[in-house]
C-alpha positions, 0 to 999 in steps of 0.5 A, a space after each residue: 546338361 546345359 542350355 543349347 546353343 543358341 545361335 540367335 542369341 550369338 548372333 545378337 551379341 556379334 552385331 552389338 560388337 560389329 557397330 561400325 561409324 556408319 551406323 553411330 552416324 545414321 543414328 545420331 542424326 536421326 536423334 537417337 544414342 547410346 541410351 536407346 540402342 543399348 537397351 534393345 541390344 541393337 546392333 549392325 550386320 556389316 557387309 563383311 564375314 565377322 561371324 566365327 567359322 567354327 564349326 560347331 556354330 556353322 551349321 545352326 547359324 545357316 539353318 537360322 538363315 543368318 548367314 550362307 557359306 561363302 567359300 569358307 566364310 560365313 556371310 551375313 544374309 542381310 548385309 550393312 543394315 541394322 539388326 534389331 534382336 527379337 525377344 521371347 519372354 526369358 530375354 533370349 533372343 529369338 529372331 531379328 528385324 533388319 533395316 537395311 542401310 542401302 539406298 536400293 532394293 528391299 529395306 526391312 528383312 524379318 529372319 529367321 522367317 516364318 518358314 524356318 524353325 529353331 535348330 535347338 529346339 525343334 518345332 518351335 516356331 522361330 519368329 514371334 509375332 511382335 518386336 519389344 523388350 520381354 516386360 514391355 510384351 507381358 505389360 497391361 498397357 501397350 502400346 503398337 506401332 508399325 515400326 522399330 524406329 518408332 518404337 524407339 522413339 516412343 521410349 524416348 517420349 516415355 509413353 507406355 510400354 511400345 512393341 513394333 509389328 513386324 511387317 504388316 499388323 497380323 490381326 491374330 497376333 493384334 488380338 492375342 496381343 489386346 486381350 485382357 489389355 488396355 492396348 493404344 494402336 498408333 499406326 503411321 499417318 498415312 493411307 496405309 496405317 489408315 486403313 490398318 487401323 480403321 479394319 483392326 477398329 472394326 473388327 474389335 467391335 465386333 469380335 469384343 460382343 463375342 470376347 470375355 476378356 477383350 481388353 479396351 483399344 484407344 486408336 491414336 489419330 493425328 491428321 495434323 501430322 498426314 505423311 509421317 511416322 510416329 519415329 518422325 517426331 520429337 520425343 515431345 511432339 510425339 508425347 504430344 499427339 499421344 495424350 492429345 489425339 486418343 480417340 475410343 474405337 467408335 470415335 475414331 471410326 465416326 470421325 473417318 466416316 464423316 469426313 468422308 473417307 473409306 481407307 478400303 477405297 483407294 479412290 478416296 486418298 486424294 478426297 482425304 487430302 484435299 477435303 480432309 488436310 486441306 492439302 492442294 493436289 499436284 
């Protein structure tokens, strides 16, 4: 008896078909090609019905929300955006990120989502809980970012193996993740990846006096770069920032304390760019 159809997996290999000059133009000219997309099998969901209609592969693809019937077409359900496959350990693809290209509404869909369970093999959750290439989600030094964008732009500076989130950081996949691991946290230069990272920096130094095997965590911190994502920068200013800003975990968190800002206070953002960034106020 063969492997079960795998309709995530089909879908992956239609999107890579389905690049359209809109999405190779959006691409380069945020710095990234052929090289980049290839590996990761990234693709494009179009706002067409490209996907086969035959029926054999009808019903897994809508059970999986890929994709909702349409009259007698199959729709994608996250139309003109970006498709970034999700891998399990064997390089099958087992969920998707999609970024979407329009200017308005909801601009990141996770799917299947949490909530939907794989058709060909029944309870097993759909979603992992991490966005990488399979060798990159077992390597001993990882490093995490918020994003697909920048993940992409972390194998262009060649940094060690990068996974993104997918959404917020969980805090049980961040510890599943950083066990027996050395992992680098490289969050985005905001006040919301501030706060990520500080709350994440402190639990692991209290859950590493409970833990056999917690692993070690370098928090990378750039308040030079304050408003921007790690996927903003070149490949050379972000190798930079990588090997000049580590800090270990009671660094980092010494570092925010004294320069007087609590990321849970949303009172003290504007403390943060003032005092800290130097930056004036509108």
């Amino acid at each position: 008896m063969g492997d079960p159809f795998n309709p995530l997996q089909y879908a992956a290999e239609t999107f890579v078909k389905a690049r359209s000059a809109q999405f190779w133009e959006y691409w380069r000219g945020r710095g990234f090609g052929p090289q980049e997309l290839d590996l990761y099998s990234v693709g494009y969901s179009p706002r067409w019905p490209v996907l086969t209609s035959l029926q054999r592969l009808v019903d897994p693809m809508v059970q999986c929300r890929l994709v909702y019937s349409q009259g007698e077409q199959l729709v994608p359900y996250a139309p003109h955006a970006t498709a970034f496959p999700v891998w399990d350990a064997k390089g099958q693809a087992v969920g998707f990120v999609f970024r979407s290209f329009e200017v308005e509404g909801k601009r990141y869909y996770v799917l299947p989502s949490s909530k939907h369970r794989i058709p060909y093999a029944p309870g097993r959750v759909l979603t992992p809980p991490f966005l990488g290439l399979p060798n990159d989600l077992t390597a001993r030094r990882v490093v995490l970012v918020e994003g697909p964008v920048d993940m992409l732009r972390a194998k262009q500076a060649t940094l060690p193996p990068t996974v993104a989130s997918l959404g917020q950081i969980d805090e049980r996949h961040f510890f599943d993740l950083l066990q027996g691991r050395h992992l680098y946290l490289m969050t985005d230069w905001d006040i919301g990846g501030l706060r990520v990272a500080y709350y994440l920096t402190a639990k692991f130094l209290s859950w590493k006096k409970q833990t056999r095997n917690p692993g070690n965590l370098t928090v990378i911190h750039s308040p030079d770069h304050w408003g921007q994502d790690p996927g903003d920068l070149t490949p050379s200013e972000l190798r930079k920032v990588f090997h000049g800003c580590q800090f270990t975990p009671l660094t980092f968190l010494d570092e925010v304390v004294r320069k007087g800002l609590d990321p849970s206070d949303p009172w003290q953002q504007r403390l943060y760019r003032t005092q800290v960034l130097g930056k004036t106020e509108p």
